[in-house]
N, C-alpha and C positions, 0 to 999 in steps of 0.2 A: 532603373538605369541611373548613374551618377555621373554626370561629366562637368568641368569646369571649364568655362570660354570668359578668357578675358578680354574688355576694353579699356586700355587706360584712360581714354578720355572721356568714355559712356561713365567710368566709374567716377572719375573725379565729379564730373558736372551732378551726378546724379539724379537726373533728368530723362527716364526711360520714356524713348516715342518721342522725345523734342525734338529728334534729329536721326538723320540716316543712320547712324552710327549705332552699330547692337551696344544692349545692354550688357554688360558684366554682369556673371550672374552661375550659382552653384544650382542644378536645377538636382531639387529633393525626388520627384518621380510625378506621378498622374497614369490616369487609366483613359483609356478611349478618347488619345487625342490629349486630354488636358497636362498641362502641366504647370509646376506653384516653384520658384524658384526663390531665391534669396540672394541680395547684394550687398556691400557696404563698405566702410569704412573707419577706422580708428587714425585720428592723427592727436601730435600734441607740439607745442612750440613753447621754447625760453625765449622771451623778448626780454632785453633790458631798454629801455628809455630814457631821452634827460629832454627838458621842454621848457620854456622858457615861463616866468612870469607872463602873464595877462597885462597890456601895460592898462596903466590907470586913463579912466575915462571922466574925472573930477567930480565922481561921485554918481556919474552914471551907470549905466551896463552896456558891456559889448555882449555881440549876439554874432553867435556863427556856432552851424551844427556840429562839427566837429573838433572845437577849440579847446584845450586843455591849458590847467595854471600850475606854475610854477612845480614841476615836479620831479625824480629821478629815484627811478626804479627797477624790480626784476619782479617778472608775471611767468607763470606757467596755464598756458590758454590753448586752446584751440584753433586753428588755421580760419580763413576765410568758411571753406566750408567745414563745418562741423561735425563731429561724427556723426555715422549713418548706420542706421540698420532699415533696409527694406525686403520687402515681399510684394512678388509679381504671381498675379495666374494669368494663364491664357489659356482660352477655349480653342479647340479645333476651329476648323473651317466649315463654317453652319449658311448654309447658301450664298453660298460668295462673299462672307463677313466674316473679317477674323477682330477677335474680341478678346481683351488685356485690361488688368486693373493693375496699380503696383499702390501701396500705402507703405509711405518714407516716413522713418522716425531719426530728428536731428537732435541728439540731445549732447550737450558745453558740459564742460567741467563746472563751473558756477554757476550760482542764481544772479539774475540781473540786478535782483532786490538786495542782495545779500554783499554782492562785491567779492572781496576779499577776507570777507568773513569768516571765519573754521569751522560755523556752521553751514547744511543746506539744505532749510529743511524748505527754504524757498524755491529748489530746483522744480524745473519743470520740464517736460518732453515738449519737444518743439516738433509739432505733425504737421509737417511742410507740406508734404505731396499726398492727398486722398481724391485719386482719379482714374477713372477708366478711357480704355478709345473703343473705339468701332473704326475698322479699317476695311475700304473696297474697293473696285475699281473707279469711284467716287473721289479717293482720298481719303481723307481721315477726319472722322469728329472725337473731340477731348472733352469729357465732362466732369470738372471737380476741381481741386485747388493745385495750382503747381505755380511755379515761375511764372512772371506777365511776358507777354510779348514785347510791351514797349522797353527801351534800352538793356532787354534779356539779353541780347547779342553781346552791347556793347560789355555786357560782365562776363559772358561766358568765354569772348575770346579776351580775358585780362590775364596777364599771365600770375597776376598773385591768386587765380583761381587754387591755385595748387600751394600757396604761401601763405603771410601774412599781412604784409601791406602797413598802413596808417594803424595804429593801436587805438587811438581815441586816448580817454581818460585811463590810469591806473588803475584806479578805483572800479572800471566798469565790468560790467558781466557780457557772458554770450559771447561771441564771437566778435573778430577786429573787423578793421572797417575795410579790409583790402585796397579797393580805390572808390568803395562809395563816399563822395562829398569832394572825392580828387579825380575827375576824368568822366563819373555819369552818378546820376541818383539811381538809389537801391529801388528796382522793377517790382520786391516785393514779391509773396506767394500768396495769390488771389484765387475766391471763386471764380469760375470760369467757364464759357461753352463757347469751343473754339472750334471751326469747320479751316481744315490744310485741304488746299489741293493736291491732287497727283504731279510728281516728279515730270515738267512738261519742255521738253529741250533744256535741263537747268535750271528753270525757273520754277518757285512754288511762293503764294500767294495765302497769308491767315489772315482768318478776321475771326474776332470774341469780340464778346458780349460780359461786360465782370461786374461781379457784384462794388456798386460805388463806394469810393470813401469819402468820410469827411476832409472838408480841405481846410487848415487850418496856419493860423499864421505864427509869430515867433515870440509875441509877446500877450500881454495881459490888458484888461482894460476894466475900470472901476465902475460897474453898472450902480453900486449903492452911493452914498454919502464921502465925504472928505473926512468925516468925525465915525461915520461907522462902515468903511469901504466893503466891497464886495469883488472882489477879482475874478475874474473869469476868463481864458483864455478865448484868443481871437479865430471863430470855427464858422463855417460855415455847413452846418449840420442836415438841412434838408435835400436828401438826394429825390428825388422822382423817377429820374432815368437811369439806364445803366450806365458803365461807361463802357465806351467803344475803342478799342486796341486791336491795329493792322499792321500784316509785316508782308514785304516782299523781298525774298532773296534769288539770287541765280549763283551756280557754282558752275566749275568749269574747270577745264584740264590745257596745260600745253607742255611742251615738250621737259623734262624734269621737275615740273612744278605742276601747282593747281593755284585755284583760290575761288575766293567767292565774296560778293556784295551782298550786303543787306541792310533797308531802310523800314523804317519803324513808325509808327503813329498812335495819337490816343486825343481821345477830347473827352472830357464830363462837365459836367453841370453842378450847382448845390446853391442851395437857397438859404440864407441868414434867416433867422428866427424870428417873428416879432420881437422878444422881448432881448438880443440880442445887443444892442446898442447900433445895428447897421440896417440896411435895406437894400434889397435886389438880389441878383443872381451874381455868382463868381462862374467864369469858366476859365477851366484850366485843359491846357493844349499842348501839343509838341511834338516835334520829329527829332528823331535818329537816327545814325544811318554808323556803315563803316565799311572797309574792306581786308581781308586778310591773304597775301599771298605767300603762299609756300613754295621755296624754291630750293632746290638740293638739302642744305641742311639751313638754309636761311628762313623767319618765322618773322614778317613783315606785320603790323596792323597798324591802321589809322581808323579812328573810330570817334563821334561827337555828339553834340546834340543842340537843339535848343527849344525853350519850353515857357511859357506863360501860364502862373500859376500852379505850376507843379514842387519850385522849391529846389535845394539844390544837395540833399540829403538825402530823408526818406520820403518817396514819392509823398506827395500834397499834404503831409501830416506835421511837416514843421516850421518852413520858414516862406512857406508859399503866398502868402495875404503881408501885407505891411497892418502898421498900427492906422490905418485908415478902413483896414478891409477890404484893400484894389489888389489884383494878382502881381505877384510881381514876377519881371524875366530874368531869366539863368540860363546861363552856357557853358560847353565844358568838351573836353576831347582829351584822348588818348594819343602820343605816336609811341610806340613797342617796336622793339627790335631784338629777336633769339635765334640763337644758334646753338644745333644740337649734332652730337657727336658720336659713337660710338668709340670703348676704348676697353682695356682691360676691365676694367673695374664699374660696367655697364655700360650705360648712356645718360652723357649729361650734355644738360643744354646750359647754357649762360644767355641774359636778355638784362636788355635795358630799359626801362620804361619812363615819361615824362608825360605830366598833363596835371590839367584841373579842374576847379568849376569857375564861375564868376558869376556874380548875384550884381544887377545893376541897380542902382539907386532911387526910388522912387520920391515922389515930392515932398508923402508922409515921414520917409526915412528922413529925406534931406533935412524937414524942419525937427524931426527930435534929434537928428546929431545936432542941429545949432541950437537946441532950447536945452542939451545938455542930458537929456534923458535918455537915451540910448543910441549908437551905433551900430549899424550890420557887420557884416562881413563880407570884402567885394573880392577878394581873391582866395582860393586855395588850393597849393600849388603842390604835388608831391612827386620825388625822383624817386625812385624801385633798382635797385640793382640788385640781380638776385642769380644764385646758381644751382641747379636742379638735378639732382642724380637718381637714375633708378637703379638701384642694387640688383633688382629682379624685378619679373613682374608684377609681382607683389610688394615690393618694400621698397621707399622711395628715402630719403636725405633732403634737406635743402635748407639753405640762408639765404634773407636778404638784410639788404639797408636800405634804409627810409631815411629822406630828408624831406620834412615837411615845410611850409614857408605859409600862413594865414596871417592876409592884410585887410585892415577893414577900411572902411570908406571915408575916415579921416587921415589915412598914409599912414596909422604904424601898423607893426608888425610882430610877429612869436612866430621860434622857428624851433621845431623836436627835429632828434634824432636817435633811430631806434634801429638795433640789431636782433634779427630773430631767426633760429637756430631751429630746424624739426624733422620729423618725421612721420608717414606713412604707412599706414599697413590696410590695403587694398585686398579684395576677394567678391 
């Protein structure tokens, strides 16, 4: 048997069993119960950019995850999400257990290594998702790598899930930054073993257990000599525990509309090295949270966060420690506003979006901006106007514009802006 059932939005997130929502999916066949299906996606985007010079820091360095210098150009790339090809099986129902694996393959037009290169021999497949569930009148357990829980939400309801967002550097590879580093840090696709409860008036309630990361901060530090240095980035490499990631949402209906809440958490641990240049434990923490209500053709969200020692980019891996080794806080939110339509020519939505992160200034920071040796970055600010048509259900259109705006902790400023033009092909 061959049937196709699509979900626009199961397919864009691409995140089978995160959420109510059925999967998209062309199912091949199976015997006695089983069946193995297959989903995905091809997209591609013209972005052109023009970005300001880096201003000068008198011969220091500024630091901000998402900063680009002086630049103006035209990239053919990949949307926020990347293309997909995946594979689902699911077993019958074996004593009140229904049982599903899906393994998602992401792979960009470039190598990250490579750039812009006209070679690629550096590409690689990006296997984001390798996990099964078990599902009962328990709820559900999830064992293996997918999306985190913490600020999952706050990306999956971003409306450049389906666009492109902040570009970052020219030069770079993979995939744009949508609104990581502008509105919440990337949640990252982690080992994981996560227990959902059952759908309870509305509410449902996760908790995992993920494999740790290194928490690591934004600059370097010279374990050797002034005449023979040794650099070494600022890590805090000894995990012992796992980390612990909790969300609770409730959804809910009223009269032409829905919507639904959901707050988020995480705490880990990591121990510096002996021979590291520091001493003790870093913990890094943080909540999220946001709401999204859908009203006739109106597509409301407000969404935030705030975090110690997690960083304001990619979850604890880049600018989370200062040149001291202390965690440092970041903060950041989304407000979104869309509106969708049907007309001749499909359905398109138009939406607005504003937000950022902000990285506050630690004592460490304070004294190397005045000793001259480096400045953070306290603001980063990005507007989304974007317009979204689906041709069918399979074949989508869309543009936005980015104005970006990155201040660092001395008051100046660089400001990009970027037009990017694409399209979709869903199945």
């Amino acid at each position: 048997m061959r049937k196709t059932t699509i979900s626009l939005l199961g397919l864009a997130l691409c995140l089978l069993l995160l959420t109510t929502t059925s999967q998209a999916s062309i199912v091949v066949g199976g015997d006695d119960g089983w069946t193995f299906s297959t989903d995905g996606l091809i997209n591609i985007f013209g972005a052109y950019e023009s970005g300001d010079a880096i201003p000068d820091f008198g011969g220091g360095t500024r630091r901000g995850g998402t900063i680009v210098d002086d630049q103006e150009g035209f990239r053919l790339r990949v949307g926020l999400v990347p293309n997909v090809l995946a594979f689902n099986v699911k077993s019958p129902t074996i004593g009140g257990l229904d049982m599903a694996a899906r393994v998602g393959f992401y792979p960009t037009f470039d190598s990250k290594d490579v750039g812009k290169s006209k070679n690629s021999f550096g590409n690689q497949i990006d296997l984001r998702e390798v996990f099964f569930t078990v599902d009962g009148n328990f709820g559900q357990v999830l064992v293996g790598k997918t999306l985190s829980l913490f600020q999952g939400q706050n990306l999956l309801t971003d409306m450049t899930i389906w666009g492109y967002g902040a570009q970052g550097s020219l030069d770079g590879g993979g995939t744009p930054l949508g609104r990581i580093g502008y509105g919440y840090v990337y949640p990252q696709f982690n080992a994981q073993v996560r227990y959902t409860t059952p759908n309870i008036n509305g509410y449902k309630v996760s908790l995992g257990i993920y494999d740790p990361s290194v928490i690591g901060g934004a600059g370097e530090i010279n374990i050797g000599t002034v005449a023979d240095p040794e650099l070494v980035g600022i890590r805090a490499t000894e995990t012992k525990l796992p980390r612990v990631e909790g969300e609770v949402s409730y959804a809910g209906v009223f009269e032409d509309g829905s919507f639904k809440a959901y707050l988020s958490g995480m705490w880990q641990e990591a121990d510096f090295k002996d021979d590291s240049g520091f001493d003790g434990t870093v913990d890094a923490y943080g909540v999220a949270g946001g709401v999204q209500v859908l009203y006739k053709g109106f597509d409301l969200v407000l969404s935030g966060f705030d975090n110690t020692g997690v960083g304001s980019v990619l979850m604890l891996d880049t600018d989370a420690l200062d040149s001291a080794g202390k965690e440092r806080d970041s903060q950041g939110f989304i407000a979104q506003l869309m509106y969708g339509f049907h007309n001749r020519f499909g359905k398109t939505k138009v939406g607005v979006s504003y937000g950022g992160n902000f990285m506050d200034e630690t004592s460490a920071d304070k004294a190397d901006r005045l000793a001259g040796t480096e400045v953070q970055v306290e603001e980063q600010m990005l507007w989304v106007f974007g317009i979204y048509h689906d041709i069918n259900a399979h074949l989508k259109v869309m543009a936005e514009v980015m104005l970006t705006e990155n201040e660092w902790q001395d008051g100046e400023d660089q400001n990009t802006e970027t037009l990017a033009i694409g399209t979709f092909f869903v199945w």
